[in-house]
PATI-968164 format. One line per field, with one value per residue (C-alpha): x, y negated, z negated; residue number from 1. Coordinates in steps of 0.5 Angstrom, whole numbers. Last residue first. Layout:
<recs>
X = c(X; ...)
Y = c(Y; ...)
Z = c(Z; ...)
i = c(NUM; ...)
</recs>
This chain:
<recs>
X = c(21; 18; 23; 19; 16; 15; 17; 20; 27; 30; 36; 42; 36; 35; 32; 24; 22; 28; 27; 20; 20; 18; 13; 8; 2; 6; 0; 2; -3; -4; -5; 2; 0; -5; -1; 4; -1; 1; 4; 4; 0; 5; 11; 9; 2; 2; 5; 0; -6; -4; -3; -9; -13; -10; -10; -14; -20; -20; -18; -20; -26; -29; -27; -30; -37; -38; -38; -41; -47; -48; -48; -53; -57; -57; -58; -64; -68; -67; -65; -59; -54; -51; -48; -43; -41; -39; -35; -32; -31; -27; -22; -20; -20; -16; -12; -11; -8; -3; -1; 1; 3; 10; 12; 6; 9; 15; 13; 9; 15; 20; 15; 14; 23; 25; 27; 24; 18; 16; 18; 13; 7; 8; 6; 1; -3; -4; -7; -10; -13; -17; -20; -21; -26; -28; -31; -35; -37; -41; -44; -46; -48; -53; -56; -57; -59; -65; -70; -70; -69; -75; -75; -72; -73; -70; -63; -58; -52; -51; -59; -59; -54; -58; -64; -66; -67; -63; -57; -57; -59; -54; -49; -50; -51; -44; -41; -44; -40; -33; -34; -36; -30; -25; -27; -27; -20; -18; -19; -16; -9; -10; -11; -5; -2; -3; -7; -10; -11; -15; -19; -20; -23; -27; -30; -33; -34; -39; -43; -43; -45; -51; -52; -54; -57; -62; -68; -66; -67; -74; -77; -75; -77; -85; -85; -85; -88; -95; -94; -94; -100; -101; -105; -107; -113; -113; -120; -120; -127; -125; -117; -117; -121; -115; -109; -114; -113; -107; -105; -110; -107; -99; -103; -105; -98; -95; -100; -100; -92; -93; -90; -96; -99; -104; -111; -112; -115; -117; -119; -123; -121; -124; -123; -128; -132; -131; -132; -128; -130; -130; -131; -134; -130; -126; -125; -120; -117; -113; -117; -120; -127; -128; -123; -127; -132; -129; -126; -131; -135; -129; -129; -136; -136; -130; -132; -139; -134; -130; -124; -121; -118; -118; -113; -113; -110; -108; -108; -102; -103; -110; -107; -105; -112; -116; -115; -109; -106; -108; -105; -98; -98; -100; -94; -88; -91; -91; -83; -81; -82; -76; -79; -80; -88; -87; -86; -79; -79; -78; -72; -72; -64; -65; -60; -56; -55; -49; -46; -42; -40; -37; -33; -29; -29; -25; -20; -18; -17; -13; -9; -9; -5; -1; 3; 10; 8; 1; 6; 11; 5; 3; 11; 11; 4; 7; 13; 19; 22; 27; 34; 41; 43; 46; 43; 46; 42; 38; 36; 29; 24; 22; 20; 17; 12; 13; 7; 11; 18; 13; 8; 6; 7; 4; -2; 0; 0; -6; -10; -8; -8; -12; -18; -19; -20; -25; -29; -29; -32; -37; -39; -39; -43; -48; -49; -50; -56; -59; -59; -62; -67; -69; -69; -66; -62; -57; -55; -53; -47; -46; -43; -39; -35; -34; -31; -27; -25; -23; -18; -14; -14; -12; -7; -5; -4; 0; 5; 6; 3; 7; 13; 12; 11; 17; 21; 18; 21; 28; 28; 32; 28; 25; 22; 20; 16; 13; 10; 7; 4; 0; -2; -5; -8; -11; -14; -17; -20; -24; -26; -29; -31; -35; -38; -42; -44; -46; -51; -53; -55; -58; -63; -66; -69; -68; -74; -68; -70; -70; -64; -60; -57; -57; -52; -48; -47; -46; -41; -36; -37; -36; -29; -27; -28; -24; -19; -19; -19; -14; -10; -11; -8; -1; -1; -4; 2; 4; 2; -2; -4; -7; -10; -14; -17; -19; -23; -26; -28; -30; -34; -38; -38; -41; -47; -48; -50; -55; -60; -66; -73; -77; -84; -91; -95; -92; -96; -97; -100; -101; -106; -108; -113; -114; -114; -107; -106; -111; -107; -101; -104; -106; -99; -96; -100; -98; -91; -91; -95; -90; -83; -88; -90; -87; -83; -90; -93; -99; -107; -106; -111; -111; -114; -118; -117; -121; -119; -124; -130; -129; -130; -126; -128; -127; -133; -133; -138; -135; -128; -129; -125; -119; -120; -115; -111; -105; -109; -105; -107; -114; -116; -112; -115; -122; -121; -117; -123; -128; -125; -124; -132; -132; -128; -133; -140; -138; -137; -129; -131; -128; -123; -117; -117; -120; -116; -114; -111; -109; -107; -102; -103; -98; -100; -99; -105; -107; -115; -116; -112; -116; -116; -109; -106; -109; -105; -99; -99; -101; -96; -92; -94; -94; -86; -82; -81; -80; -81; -79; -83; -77; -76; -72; -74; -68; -70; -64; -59; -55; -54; -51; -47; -44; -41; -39; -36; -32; -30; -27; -24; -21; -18; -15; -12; -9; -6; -3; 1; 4; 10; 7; 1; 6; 11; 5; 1; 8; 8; 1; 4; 9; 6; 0)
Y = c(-42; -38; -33; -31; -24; -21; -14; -14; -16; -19; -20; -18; -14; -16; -10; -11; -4; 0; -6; -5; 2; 0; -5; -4; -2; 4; 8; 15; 20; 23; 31; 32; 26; 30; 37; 32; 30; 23; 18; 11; 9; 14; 11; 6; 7; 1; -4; -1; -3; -10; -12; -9; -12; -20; -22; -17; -16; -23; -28; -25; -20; -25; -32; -28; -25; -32; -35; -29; -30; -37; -36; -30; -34; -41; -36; -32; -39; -43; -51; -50; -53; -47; -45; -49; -45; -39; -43; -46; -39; -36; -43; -41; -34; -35; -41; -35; -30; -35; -35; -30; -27; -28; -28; -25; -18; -19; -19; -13; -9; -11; -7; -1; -1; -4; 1; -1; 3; -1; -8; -6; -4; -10; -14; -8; -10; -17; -17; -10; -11; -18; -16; -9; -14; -18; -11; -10; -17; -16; -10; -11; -18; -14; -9; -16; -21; -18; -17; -25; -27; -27; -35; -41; -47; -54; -52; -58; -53; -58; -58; -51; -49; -44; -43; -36; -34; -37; -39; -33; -28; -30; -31; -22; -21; -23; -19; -12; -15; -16; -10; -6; -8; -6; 1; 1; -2; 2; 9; 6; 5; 12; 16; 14; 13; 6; 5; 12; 12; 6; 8; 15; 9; 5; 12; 14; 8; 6; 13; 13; 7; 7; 14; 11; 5; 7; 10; 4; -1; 2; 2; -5; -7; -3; -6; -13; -12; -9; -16; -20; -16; -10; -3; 3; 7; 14; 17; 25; 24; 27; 27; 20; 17; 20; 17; 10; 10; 11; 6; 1; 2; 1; -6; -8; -7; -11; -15; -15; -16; -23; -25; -25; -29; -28; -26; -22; -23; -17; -16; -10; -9; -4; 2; 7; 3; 2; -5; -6; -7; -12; -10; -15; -19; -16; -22; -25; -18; -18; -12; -6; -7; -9; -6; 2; -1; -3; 4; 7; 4; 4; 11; 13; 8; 12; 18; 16; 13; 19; 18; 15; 8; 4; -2; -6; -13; -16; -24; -28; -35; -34; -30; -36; -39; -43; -51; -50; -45; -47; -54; -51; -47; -54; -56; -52; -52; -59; -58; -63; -57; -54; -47; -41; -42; -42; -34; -31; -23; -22; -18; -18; -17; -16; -11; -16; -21; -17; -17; -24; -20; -14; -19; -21; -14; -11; -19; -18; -11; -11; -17; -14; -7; -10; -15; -17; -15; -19; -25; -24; -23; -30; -34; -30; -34; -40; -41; -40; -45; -50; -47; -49; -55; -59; -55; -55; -58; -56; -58; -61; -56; -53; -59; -62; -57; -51; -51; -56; -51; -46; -51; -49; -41; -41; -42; -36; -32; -34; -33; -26; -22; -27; -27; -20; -20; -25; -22; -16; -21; -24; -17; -15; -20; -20; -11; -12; -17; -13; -7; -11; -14; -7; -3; 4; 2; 6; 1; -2; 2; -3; -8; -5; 0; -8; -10; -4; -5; -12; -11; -5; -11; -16; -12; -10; -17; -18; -14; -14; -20; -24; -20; -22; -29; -30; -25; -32; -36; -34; -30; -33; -30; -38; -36; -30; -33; -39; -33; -29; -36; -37; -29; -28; -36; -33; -27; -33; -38; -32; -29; -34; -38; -32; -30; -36; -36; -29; -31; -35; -32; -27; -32; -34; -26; -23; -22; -17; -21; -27; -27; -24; -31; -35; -29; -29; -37; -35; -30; -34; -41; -37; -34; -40; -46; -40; -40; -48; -47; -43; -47; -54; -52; -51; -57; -61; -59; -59; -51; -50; -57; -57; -51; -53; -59; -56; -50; -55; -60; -53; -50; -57; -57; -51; -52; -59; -55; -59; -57; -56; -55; -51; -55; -51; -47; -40; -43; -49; -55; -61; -67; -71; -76; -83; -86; -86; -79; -77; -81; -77; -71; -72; -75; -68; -64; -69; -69; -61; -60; -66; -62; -56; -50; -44; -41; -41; -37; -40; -38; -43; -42; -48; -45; -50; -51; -54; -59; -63; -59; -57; -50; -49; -50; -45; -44; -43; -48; -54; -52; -52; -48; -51; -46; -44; -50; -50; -56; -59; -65; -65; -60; -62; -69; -67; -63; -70; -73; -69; -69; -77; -75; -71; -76; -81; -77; -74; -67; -67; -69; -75; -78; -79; -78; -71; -65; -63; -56; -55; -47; -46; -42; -39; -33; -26; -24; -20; -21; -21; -14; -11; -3; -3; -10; -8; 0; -5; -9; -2; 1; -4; -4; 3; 3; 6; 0; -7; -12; -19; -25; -32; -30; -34; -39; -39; -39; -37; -41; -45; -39; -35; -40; -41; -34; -35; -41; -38; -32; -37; -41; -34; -32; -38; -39; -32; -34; -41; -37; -30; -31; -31; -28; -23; -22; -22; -17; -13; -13; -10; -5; -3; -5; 0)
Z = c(14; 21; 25; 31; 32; 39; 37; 31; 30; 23; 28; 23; 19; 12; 8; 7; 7; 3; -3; -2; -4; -11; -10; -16; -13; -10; -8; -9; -8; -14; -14; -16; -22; -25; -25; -29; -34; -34; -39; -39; -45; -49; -48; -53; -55; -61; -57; -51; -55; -58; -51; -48; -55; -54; -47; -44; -49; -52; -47; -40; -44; -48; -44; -38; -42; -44; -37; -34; -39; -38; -31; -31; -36; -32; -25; -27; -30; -24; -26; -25; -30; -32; -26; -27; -33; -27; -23; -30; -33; -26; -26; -34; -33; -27; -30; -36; -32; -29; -34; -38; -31; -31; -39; -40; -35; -39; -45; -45; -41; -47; -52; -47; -45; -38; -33; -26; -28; -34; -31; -25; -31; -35; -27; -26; -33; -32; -25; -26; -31; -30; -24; -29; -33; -26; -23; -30; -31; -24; -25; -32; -31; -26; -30; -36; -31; -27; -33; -34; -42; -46; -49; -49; -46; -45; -44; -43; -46; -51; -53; -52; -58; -61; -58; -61; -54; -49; -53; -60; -54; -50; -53; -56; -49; -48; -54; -51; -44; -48; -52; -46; -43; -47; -48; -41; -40; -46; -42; -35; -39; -45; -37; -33; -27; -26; -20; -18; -25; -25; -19; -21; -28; -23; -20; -27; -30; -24; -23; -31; -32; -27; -30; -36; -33; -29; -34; -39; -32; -31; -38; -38; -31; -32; -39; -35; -30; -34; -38; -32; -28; -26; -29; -25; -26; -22; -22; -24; -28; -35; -34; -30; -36; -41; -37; -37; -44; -45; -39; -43; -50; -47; -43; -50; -54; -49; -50; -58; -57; -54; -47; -42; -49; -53; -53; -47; -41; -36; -30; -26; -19; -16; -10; -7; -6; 2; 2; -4; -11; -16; -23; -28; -32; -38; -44; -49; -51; -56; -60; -55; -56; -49; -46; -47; -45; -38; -37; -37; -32; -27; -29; -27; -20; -19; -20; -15; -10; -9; -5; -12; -14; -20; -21; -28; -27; -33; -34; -36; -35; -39; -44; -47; -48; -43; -45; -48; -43; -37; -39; -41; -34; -30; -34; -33; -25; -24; -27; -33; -38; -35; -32; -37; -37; -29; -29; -29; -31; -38; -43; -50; -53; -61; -62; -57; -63; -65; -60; -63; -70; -66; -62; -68; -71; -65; -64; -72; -72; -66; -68; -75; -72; -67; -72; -69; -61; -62; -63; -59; -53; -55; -55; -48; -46; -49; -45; -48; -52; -49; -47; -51; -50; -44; -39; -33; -27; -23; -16; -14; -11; -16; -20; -14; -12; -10; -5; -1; 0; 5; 7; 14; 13; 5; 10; 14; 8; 5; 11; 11; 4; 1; 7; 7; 0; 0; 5; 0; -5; -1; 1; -6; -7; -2; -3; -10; -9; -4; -9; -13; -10; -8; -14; -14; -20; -17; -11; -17; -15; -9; -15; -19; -13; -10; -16; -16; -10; -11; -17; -12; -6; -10; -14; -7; -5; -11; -10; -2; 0; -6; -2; 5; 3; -1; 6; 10; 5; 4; -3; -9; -15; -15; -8; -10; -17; -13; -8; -14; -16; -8; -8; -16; -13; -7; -11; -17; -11; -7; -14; -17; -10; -7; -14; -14; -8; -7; -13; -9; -4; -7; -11; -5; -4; 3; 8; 12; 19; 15; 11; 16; 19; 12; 10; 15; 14; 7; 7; 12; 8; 2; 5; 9; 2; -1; 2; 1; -5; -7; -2; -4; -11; -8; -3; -9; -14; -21; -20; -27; -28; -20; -21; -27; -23; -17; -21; -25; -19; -14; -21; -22; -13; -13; -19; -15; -9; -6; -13; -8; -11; -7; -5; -8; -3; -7; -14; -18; -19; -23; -23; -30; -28; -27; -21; -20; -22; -17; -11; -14; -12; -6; -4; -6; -1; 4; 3; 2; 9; 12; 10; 13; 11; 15; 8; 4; 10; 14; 13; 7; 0; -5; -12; -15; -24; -29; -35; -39; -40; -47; -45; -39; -32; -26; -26; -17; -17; -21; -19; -12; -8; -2; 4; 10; 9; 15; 18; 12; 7; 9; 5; -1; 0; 0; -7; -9; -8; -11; -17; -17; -17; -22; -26; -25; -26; -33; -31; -31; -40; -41; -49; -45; -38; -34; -34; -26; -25; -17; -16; -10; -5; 2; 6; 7; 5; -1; -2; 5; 6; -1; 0; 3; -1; -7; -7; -7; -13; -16; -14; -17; -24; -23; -22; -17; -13; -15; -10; -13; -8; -7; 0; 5; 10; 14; 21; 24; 30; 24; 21; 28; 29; 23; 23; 30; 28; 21; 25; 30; 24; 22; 28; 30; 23; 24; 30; 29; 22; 27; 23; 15; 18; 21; 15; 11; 14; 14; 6; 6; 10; 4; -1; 0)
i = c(736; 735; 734; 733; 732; 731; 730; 729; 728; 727; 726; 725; 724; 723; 722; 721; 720; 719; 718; 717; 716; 715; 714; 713; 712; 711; 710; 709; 708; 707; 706; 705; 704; 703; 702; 701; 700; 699; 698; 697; 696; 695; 694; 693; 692; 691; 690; 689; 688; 687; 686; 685; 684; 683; 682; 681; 680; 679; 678; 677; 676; 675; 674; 673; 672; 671; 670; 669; 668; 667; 666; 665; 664; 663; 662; 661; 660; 659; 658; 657; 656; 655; 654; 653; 652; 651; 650; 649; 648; 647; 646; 645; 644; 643; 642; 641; 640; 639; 638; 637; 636; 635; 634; 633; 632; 631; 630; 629; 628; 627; 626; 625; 624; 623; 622; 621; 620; 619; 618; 617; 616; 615; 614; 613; 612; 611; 610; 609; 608; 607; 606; 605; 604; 603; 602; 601; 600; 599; 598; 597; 596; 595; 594; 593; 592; 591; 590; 589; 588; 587; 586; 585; 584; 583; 582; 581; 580; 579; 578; 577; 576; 575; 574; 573; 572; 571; 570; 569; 568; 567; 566; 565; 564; 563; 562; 561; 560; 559; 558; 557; 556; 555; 554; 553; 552; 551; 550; 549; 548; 547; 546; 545; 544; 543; 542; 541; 540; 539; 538; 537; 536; 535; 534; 533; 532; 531; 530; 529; 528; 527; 526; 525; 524; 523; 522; 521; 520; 519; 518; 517; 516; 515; 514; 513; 512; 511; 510; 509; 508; 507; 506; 505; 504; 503; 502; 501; 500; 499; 498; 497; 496; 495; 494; 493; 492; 491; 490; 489; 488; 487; 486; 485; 484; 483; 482; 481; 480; 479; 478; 477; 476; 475; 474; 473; 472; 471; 470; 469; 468; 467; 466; 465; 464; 463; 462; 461; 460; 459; 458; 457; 456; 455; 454; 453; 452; 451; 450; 449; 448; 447; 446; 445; 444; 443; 442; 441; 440; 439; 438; 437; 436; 435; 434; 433; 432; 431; 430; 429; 428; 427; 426; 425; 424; 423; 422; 421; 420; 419; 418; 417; 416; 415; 414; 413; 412; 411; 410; 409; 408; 407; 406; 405; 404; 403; 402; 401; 400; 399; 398; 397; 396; 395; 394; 393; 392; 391; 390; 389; 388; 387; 386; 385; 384; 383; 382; 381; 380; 379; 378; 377; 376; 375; 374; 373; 372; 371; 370; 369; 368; 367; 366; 365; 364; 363; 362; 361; 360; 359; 358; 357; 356; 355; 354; 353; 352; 351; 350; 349; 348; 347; 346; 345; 344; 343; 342; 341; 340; 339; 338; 337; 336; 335; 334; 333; 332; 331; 330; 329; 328; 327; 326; 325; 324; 323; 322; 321; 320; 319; 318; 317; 316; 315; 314; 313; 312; 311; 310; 309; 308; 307; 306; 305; 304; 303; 302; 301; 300; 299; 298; 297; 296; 295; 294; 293; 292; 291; 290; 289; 288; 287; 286; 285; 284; 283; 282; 281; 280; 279; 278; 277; 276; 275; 274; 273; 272; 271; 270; 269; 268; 267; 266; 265; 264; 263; 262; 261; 260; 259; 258; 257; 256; 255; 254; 253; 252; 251; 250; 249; 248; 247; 246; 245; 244; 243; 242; 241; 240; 239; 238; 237; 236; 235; 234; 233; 232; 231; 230; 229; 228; 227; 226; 225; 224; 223; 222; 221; 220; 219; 218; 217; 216; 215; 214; 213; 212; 211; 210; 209; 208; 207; 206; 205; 204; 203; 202; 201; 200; 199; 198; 197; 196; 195; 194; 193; 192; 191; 190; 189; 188; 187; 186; 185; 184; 183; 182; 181; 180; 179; 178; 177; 176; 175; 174; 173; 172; 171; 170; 169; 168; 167; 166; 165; 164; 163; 162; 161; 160; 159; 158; 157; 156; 155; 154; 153; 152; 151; 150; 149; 148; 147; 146; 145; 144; 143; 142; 141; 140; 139; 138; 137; 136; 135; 134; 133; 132; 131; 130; 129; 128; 127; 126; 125; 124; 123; 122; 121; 120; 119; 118; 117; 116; 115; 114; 113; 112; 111; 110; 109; 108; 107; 106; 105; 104; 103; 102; 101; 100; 99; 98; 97; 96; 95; 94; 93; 92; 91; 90; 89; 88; 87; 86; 85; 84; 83; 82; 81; 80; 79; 78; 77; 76; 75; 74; 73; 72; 71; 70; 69; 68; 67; 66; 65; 64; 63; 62; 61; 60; 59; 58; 57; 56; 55; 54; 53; 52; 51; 50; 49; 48; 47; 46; 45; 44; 43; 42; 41; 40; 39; 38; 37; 36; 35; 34; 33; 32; 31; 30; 29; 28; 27; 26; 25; 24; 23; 22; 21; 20; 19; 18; 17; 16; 15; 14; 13; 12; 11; 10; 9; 8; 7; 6; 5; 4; 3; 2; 1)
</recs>
């Protein structure tokens, strides 16, 4: 591997206006192909497998008109202070706005009226009218939207209380300020670290090319593969992480050949050769991570693990090319003028070591009280992830300043709280008169259940054989007692079907939500074990032992358990959220937790195999276990820590979304890097290998016959770049 890597670089080094002519041809096409696609991506969440679901589906073949594919919104109107919706003025401004909501489109199918349809609370003040579009949400127009929010604001100006949501409403676009916060960070930590902007700008830049690739082609697939907006996004926020963190490992280990005496082309060569190939190995198990959620068996999430990991391999591939030829065009700049500038003889004695090399001494003198210090200390953190609720997104978990957050808030004062969260009970057979039997059944069952507000009548089919029967509970979509509520309602079902052979399926928020829960327990074992597992063959592959790859998986569930641990006590007990600018609290989203597990476990052994290769490399070329720690902290302390860091504020940036999915998924990855790169790697990997010594680097030696050697530490490296007196290689000229 470092030897082909190797002749990457040399060409690329050599070979620099054709690299970067490739890549800016692979960055037109791809933008091409986006700026030629209709976007309009998806924000529907389809979760197959789960009866929630099937009975989502089982509505949209009995009940098409019901179920069709276009756009709504639910308008909800409360009259002035201290006036009833009825009284002869407010309905009339009432009437109005129903006016203009028809004529605010010629996409508007129907507009209902609240006064006929019942849709008014008991106090009189409040209602609500459902907008129905023949058009999708994503056809809707700049002009719809527009017309559609002036009919509001011209009910409020008269006096009513207007909001609304629904599919129909405008999507709220943050203009890629959480990018630019994490490109900002990332900028100005890469300046400190190097001391030089042509140094810094590569990193960035790199990844400017790789995200750019991955989302163009993204944009261009997202209506024929009916992808979910956040995927996008979550490709984004991995795709600069790494993308800056690969080409940094690349840039430093260049900066370190060159100090070594290397001419700049052999440099480059060399930095391709070792570091690419921890850039390579960090990056597969990254993508192992990230496919394997593919197990979860949940379409978004499959889509969103495959997004990501082809950001990252993108990522890859741009590293071990793109990166050499750039070092081509600068090869003395990126050195920075401290590098550059001739040294002089030291007068005194040596200035002290640096911090990274001073830390490892640290740990090294008191491996035992640093382990069980790091150990107890991220213990502590997760402890909050025993009481980790899980929810899917709803307007109720929006900022309260969103129109949706308050029409949500006005529903539930006027209506109840169970109100936004209605279950949707399903029941079906090929024998109307069985379903008819159990439709009745069913019903009077409900009805004396407790938390239920009310059960309305039975809406059948044209058929017969199918019923819708809807039910309002008490307490919120959130709540425990509903929770509770659907479970008795599915045992009940379970018994009616028994006696009458109908089948009676439950939806709705709560229903959702169990569904996911149950799901997600059911996957993540085997997704584990799938993950872990190939990871840990990688692991061994890479350093050729079993006590390393071990550690790194015991280390990483500690980082991640800890990093549920924060975001329990920040999203749902609300600890530290005016800092964090977080306006809710609540349940956190069911999709964060599998895929925090995904993503942090391939930043986890990133971390890894970037620290622990370069203690390994000492080790093989002679150095002692404890002499090798300091020495790989000695070179990459540092650069490890610019990495975390750069990789934490990318993450953080996110943080500010107004997205629920994303805030939680950003702060959770930001905390769990800080835990695993400072904490777990930093500190425990290193406290670990004192203890272990030789030992760490053992392998059975059956095992290590069956291996291929990979040569991630460059070992043949010497025999592979030996000078020739030409340097010939076909059509190759010598660059730097």
């Amino acid at each position: 591997m470092a030897t082909f890597l190797h002749r990457i670089g040399r060409r690329a080094f050599q070979r620099r206006w054709l690299v970067l002519l490739l890549w800016a041809v692979v960055l037109g096409v791809a933008g091409a192909a986006a700026a030629g696609s209709s976007g309009g991506g998806s924000s529907s969440v389809t979760l197959p497998g789960i009866e929630a679901q099937k009975a989502y589906d089982l509505l949209g073949k009995k009940f098409p008109a019901a179920n069709a594919d276009g756009a709504s919104a639910r308008v909800v109107v409360r009259a002035p202070e201290g006036q009833k919706l009825t009284g002869s003025e407010p309905k009339a401004e009432v009437k109005a706005l129903l006016k203009d909501l028809k004529q605010s489109s010629p996409r508007v199918a129907s507009v209902t009226d609240p006064f006929t349809a019942k849709t008014i609370s008991a106090d009189r003040t409040t209602g609500y009218a459902q907008v129905t579009y023949s058009a999708k949400a994503a056809d809707l127009t700049d002009a719809d939207h527009t017309h559609f929010d002036k009919a509001l604001e011209e009910a409020r100006a008269k006096g009513l209380t207007a909001e609304a949501s629904g599919s129909a409403l405008a999507a709220t676009s943050e203009g890629g300020s959480s990018e630019a916060i994490g490109f900002a960070l990332a900028a100005l930590i890469l300046v400190i670290t190097f001391g030089s902007f042509a140094a810094a700008g590569m990193p960035l830049l790199t990844a400017v090319v790789g995200v750019g690739i991955t989302i163009s082609t993204l944009t261009a697939l997202t209506s024929a593969l009916n992808l979910n907006t956040s995927t996008s996004a979550l490709a984004s926020m991995l795709g600069i992480a790494v993308g800056i963190d690969y080409a940094l490992f690349i840039v430093s280990r260049y900066r370190s050949e060159r100090a070594a005496g290397h001419d700049a082309r052999e440099a480059a060569a060399r930095a391709n050769g070792t570091a690419g190939s921890a850039v390579v190995f960090a990056g597969l198990t990254v993508v192992i991570a990230l496919v394997g959620l593919a197990v979860v068996n949940l379409p978004i999430l499959t889509a969103m693990g495959l997004a990501a990991s082809g950001a990252v391999v993108v990522a890859v591939l741009v590293a071990v090319t793109l990166v050499p030829a750039l070092l081509s065009l600068a090869p003395e700049r990126v050195l920075g003028r401290a590098r550059r500038r001739p040294k002089k003889a030291p007068k005194e004695a040596p200035s002290k070591k640096p911090l990274a090399e001073r830390w490892a001494a640290f740990i090294l003198r008191r491996p035992w009280k640093v382990l069980l210090v790091s150990v107890a200390g991220l213990v502590l953190i997760a402890l909050p992830t025993t009481k980790l609720e899980l929810g899917l997104a709803d307007d109720g978990s929006k900022p309260p300043s969103t129109t949706e957050r308050k029409a949500y808030d006005m529903l539930t004062e006027s209506f109840g709280p169970g109100f936004n969260g209605p279950l949707t009970v399903v029941v079906t057979d090929t024998d109307t008169a069985a379903t008819k039997k159990a439709v009745g059944e069913l019903s009077d069952s409900i009805t004396g259940m407790k938390d239920v507000a009310a059960v309305a009548p039975a809406v059948y089919n044209p058929a017969g054989d199918t019923a819708i029967v809807t039910v309002v509970p008490n307490s919120a979509p959130t709540s425990e007692k509903t929770k509770t509520l659907v479970r008795d309602i599915r045992d009940r079902a379970a018994d009616v079907r028994a006696a009458t052979g109908a089948e009676g399926l439950v939806s709705g928020t709560t229903a959702l939500n169990l569904d996911v829960a149950a799901k997600f327990a059911s996957a993540i074992v085997p997704y584990l074990l799938l993950v872990v597992g190939l990871a840990f063959l990688v692991l061994i592959l890479v350093f050729r032992s079993i006590l390393v790859p071990l550690k790194a998986a015991v280390g990483f569930l500690l980082s991640v358990l800890a990093a549920f641990g924060a975001m329990v006590a920040v999203f749902q007990w609300g600890w530290f959220k005016d800092l964090l600018g977080l306006q809710t609290t609540g349940p956190i989203n069911s999709l964060v937790p599998i895929l925090a597990v995904g993503i942090v476990f391939g930043l986890a052994m990133d971390y890894q195999v970037f620290l622990v290769t370069r203690i390994r490399e000492s080790y093989v070329h002679g150095a002692g276990a404890r002499e090798a720690i300091t020495d790989g902290f000695r070179h990459s302390g540092k650069v490890v820590t610019a990495a975390a860091l750069i990789m934490t504020g990318v993450f953080g940036g996110f943080v500010g979304s107004d997205d629920a999915l994303l805030k939680s998924l950003g702060f959770g990855l930001a905390s769990a890097v800080i835990f695993d790169a400072f904490v777990v790697r930093m500190t425990i990997v290193p406290a670990v290998l004192a203890l272990l010594g030789d030992r760490a680097w053992a392998l059975p030696a059956w095992i290590d016959r069956r291996l291929p050697h990979v040569d991630i530490e460059g070992e043949k490296l010497a025999v592979a770049a030996s000078p020739a007196p030409a340097d010939v290689e076909a059509g190759f000229t010598h660059v730097g």
